[in-house]
N, C-alpha and C positions, 0 to 999 in steps of 0.2 A: 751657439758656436762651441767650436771643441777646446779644450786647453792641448797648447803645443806639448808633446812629449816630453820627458826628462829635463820636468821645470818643477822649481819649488818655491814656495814662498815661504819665509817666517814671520810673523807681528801679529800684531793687532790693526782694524781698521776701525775707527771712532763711528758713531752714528752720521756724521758731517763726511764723511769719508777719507777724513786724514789718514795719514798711516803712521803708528804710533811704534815707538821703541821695546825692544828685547831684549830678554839675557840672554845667554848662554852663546852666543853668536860664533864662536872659536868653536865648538864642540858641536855643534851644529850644520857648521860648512863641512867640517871633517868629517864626518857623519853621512852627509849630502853625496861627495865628492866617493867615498867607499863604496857606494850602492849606485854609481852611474848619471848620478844625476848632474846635467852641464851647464842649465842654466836655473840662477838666484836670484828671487826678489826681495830685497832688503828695505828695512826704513833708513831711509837717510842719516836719520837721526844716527843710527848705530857704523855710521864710517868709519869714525876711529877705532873699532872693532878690528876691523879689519887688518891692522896694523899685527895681532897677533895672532893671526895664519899665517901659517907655515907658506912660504914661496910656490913649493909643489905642489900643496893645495891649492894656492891663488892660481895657480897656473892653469889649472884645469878646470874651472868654475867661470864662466860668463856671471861676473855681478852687476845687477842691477840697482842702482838706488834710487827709491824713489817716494814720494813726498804726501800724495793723492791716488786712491782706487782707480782713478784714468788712466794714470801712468802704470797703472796694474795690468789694468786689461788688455791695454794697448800690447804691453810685451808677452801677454799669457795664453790672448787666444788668435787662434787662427785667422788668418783670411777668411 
């Protein structure tokens, strides 16, 4: 299957398929958000990240947070 267009992911996924925490997450969306890209898949773990994006940024980014590589795939590939 294909991955949907103007998606990105950041993290790590464990051998078990968790989905493990990031840095840079601020700089990162902004980043994202500069070059077109609409939707973000996030670890969970890093929500309160989010707190320090800028509004216009949050505004323009579809985020995603999610826990398990299922919850990855589900949002990343196509029909």
């Amino acid at each position: 299957k294909k991955v949907k267009k103007h998606l990105a992911m950041t993290g790590e996924v464990s051998l078990r398929g968790r989905v493990l925490p990031i840095g840079g997450v601020r700089d990162k969306l902004m980043a994202a958000a500069r070059v077109g890209i609409k939707t973000i898949i996030l670890p969970k773990d890093n929500e309160e990240n989010l707190d320090d994006l800028p509004n216009e940024v949050r505004k323009k980014l579809d985020i995603h947070l999610v826990t398990d590589i299922r919850e990855v795939l589900k949002i990343a590939l196509e029909d």
